[in-house]
Structure formats: structure tokens, C-alpha cells
N, C-alpha and C positions, 0 to 999 in steps of 0.2 A: 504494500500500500504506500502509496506519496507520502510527503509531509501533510500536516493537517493544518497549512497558515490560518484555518477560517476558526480556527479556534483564538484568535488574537481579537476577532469580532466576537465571538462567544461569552470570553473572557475578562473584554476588555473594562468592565467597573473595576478589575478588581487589581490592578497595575500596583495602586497603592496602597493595599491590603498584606501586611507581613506576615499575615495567615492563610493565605494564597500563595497558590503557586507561581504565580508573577513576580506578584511582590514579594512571597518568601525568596524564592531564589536569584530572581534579579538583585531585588533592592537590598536582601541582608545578608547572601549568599555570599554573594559575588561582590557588589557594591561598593564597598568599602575597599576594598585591595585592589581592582581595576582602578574607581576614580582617583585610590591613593597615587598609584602607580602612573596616574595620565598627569595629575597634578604636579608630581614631581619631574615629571618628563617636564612640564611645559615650563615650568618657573624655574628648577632650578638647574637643568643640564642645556635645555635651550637657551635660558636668559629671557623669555621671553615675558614681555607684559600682558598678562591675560585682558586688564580693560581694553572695552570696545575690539577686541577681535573678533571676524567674522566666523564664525562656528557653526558646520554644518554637521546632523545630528541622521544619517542615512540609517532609517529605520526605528522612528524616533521612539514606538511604542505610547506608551501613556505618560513620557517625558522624563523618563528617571533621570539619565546622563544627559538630556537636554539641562533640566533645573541646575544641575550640580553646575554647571560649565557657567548659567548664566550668574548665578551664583557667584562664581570669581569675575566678575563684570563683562562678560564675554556678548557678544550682540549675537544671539542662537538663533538658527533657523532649523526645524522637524519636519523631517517628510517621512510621510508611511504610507501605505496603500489602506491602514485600516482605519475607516471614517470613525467607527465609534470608539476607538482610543485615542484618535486624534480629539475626538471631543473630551475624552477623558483629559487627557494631555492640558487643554486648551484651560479647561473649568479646572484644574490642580494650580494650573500655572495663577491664574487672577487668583484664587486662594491665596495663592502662597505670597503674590507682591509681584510676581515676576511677568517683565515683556519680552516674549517670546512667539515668536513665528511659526506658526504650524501648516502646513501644508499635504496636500493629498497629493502620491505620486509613486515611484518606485526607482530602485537606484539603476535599474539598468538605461532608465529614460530620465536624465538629471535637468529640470526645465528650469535652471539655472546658466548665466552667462560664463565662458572658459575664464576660468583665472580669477574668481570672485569670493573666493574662500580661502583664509589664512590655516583652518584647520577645518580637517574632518571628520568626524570620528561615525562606524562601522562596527556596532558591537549587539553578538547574539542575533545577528543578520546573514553571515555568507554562507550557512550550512543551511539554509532554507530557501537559499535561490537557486533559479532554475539556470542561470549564466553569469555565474563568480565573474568570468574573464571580463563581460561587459560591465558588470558594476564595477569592477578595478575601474578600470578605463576611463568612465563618467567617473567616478571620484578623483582621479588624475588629472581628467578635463579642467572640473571646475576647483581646482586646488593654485595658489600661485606657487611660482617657482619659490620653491627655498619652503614651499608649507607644509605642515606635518599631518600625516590619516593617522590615527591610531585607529587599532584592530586589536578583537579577539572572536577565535571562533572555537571548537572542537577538531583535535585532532581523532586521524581514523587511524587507529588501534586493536588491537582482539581489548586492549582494558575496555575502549569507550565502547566496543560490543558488547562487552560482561554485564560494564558497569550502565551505562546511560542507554541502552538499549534493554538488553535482558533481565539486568536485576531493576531498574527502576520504570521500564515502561509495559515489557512484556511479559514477565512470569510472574501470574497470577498470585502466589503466595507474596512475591517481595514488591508486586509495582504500586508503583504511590504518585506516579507522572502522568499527565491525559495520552491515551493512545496515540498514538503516529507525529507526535512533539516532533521526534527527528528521526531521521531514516541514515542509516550508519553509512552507506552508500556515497550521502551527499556531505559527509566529514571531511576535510581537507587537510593532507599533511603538511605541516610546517614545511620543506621543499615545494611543494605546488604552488604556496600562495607565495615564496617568493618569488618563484619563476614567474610567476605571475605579475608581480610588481613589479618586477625589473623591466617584463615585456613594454610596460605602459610607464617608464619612467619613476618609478618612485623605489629609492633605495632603500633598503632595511638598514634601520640601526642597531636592533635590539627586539628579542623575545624573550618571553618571560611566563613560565608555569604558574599556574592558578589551582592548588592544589589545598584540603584540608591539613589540618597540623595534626586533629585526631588520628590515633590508630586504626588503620583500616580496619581491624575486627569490628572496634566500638561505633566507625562508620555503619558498616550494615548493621549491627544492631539500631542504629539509628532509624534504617531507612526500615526495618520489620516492625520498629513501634511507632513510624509513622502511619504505616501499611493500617495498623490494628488500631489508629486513632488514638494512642498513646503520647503524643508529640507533634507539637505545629512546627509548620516550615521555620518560622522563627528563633524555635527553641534551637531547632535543626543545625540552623546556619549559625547560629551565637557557638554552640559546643562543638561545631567541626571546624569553627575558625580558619578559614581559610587564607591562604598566603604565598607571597610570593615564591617561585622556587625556580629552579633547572628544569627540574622532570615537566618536558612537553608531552608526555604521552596524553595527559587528558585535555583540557581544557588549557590554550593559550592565551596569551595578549603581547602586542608590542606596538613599534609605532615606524614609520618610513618617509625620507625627508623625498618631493617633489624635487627634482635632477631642475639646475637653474638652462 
């Protein structure tokens, strides 16, 4: 079976819900060690000043890593093809204080001018598209020379078969993930997607594992007393702490400068 994208419309109230599986694993999962890791890219090994840079959010979701970025005064723009979490997005963002741009659209068709983005970030997007190569491309497009994409996606592995396939979507006693979330297939190894970015200009600087700090035993026990309603996404992600590492086998992120 495909991906199941329409589960992003399904889903979409619940983006900022950390007892959801959006907001559990996006927003407290993940969240914190990605945006760690983009912030310190951008402030302190680039030099860069976050205010008013232009920040393109490819995939934006219900705005989690859009808020973050505008947050450090960055001027965000969010494109997604999913209208009811762009409205989620839209109604969190006036909640929260924040002016941010949201837009309907997809990254393989960027209805953006070449060269109009100082950065662009690409996360929990490229294993659910049907042509990686063309959204590189358009992200390269509209990046200027010297700009930075950060990216993280899932590498394909027999672990991310074991683990993000079989034990948490597909076998019935341990799954706790909505059916056809992802399809191991459409995982990308860390060699494809550079080869990829090099094709379309954009040089890797840096990759970097996104892995829990718990013991993998205490992990799956984790994910069995999810299963059994024992444990929210939240509890989840606070006790598997996840963190930066080496080990790409699972889940990566890094970031790649646009070729002047």
C-alpha cells in the first residue's frame, strides 16, 4: 500500500496536541534536538543573523518548525498541500503572536521566485514524496547563492524496517503509528540524498543522527505500553530523550550550503 498523506487532513486538529501522534512525535519527539541543532547551525557556525531572514518552511504541517524559526525573528513562509492544517497552522500562529505566511502548494511545484529565500528548511517531508529529485531542485531554485536547506528525513535500513515499519506500524501486538504513515521503500539513504544535492547545487556540510538516549530494550517496552494505552506520546518522547548522534541508521538531519 502507498503512503497514506491524507491522513495529514485526517489528523490535522491535532498538530499541537503532545498526546497525539503529530504533536507527540513531531513537536516532543523530535523537536527539540532538530530545532536545537538548526539553531545552532544558523547562529553560531554560520554567523548568521536570524532577524528578518527569509525562511521557507517546505511542508509546513500545522507550523511547528515554521513558529520556532519565526520565533528567532525570521520573516516564515509555509507551504503544504494540506488545506486543513494549513488552517490549523494559520489559527496557532494568530494565537501564539506570530506573522507568518501560509500557503497551499507542494514542493515539487515551488510558486515562488528563483533566488528569494535565505533559508529553507525540508523536515519529515522527503520520504513521503513521490519525486525527492524534483523537490531538491525547487528548493535549490528558490534558495540564494550562499543559502542554507536544512533537512531531515529517515534512512532505509532492515533497523527502520524492524523498527518504524514492523514494530510500530505493522505488527498488530507492538503498532501504536496510523497505518501506511510511511512505506520503507520511499526511505532514503544518506548517499542518495547527497547525490542528490550535489546534482542541483547544494553542498552538504554536515549530518547528524537523531536517535533516543534510552536503552533500546526500555524503548520497546515503551512502545508495548503505548500499544496497551499505558503511556502518551508525550511521556514517550520526554523518557526516550532523544539526541544528537553518529549513528544514521535511523532517522537523520543536516543542512547544505547553495554553490554561489
Amino acid at each position: 500500500m502507498p503512503v497514506d498523506n491524507e491522513l495529514y487532513n485526517r489528523l490535522s486538529d491535532t498538530w499541537w496536541d503532545e498526546n497525539q501522534v503529530l504533536g507527540g512525535t513531531l513537536r516532543i519527539w523530535l523537536g527539540p534536538v532538530r530545532f536545537g541543532y538548526f539553531q545552532r547551525v544558523l547562529i553560531d557556525k554560520r554567523k548568521m543573523d536570524p532577524q528578518g531572514k527569509r525562511v521557507l518552511d517546505v511542508g509546513c504541517g500545522g507550523g511547528l518548525l515554521a513558529e520556532e524559526f519565526a520565533r528567532l525573528g525570521c520573516q516564515v513562509t509555509g507551504i503544504d498541500p494540506s488545506e486543513p492544517s494549513l488552517a490549523t497552522a494559520r489559527k496557532h500562529a494568530q494565537q501564539s503572536g506570530l506573522d507568518i505566511t501560509y500557503q497551499s502548494g507542494v514542493g515539487e511545484h515551488l510558486p515562488f521566485a528563483d533566488a528569494c529565500f535565505d533559508v529553507v528548511v525540508c523536515c519529515d517531508v522527503l520520504e513521503h514524496v513521490n519525486d525527492v529529485a524534483q523537490v531538491i531542485q525547487e528548493i535549490s531554485r528558490v534558495l540564494i547563492p550562499g543559502g542554507i536547506f536544512f533537512y531531515d528525513t529517515i534512512n532505509r535500513t532492515l533497523f527502520t524496517k524492524l523498527v518504524h515499519i514492523k514494530i510500530a506500524q505493522e505488527w498488530q501486538s507492538t503498532s501504536f503509528m496510523p497505518p501506511y504513515l510511511h512505506d520503507w521503500k520511499m526511505f532514503i539513504k544518506p548517499q542518495e540524498l547527497l547525490l542528490c544535492m550535489q546534482r542541483y547545487h547544494l553542498q552538504n556540510q554536515e549530518m547528524k543522527g537523531m536517535n533516543p538516549r534510552a536503552h533500546p530494550l526500555a524503548t520497546i517496552d515503551m512502545f508495548l505500553r503505548r500499544k496497551r494505552g499505558q503511556m502518551t506520546f508525550a511521556e514517550m518522547g520526554k523518557r526516550m530523550n532523544f539526541q544528537e548522534s553518529k549513528d544514521l541508521s535511523g532517522s537523520y538531519m543536516g543542512y547544505a550550503l547553495k554553490q554561489r
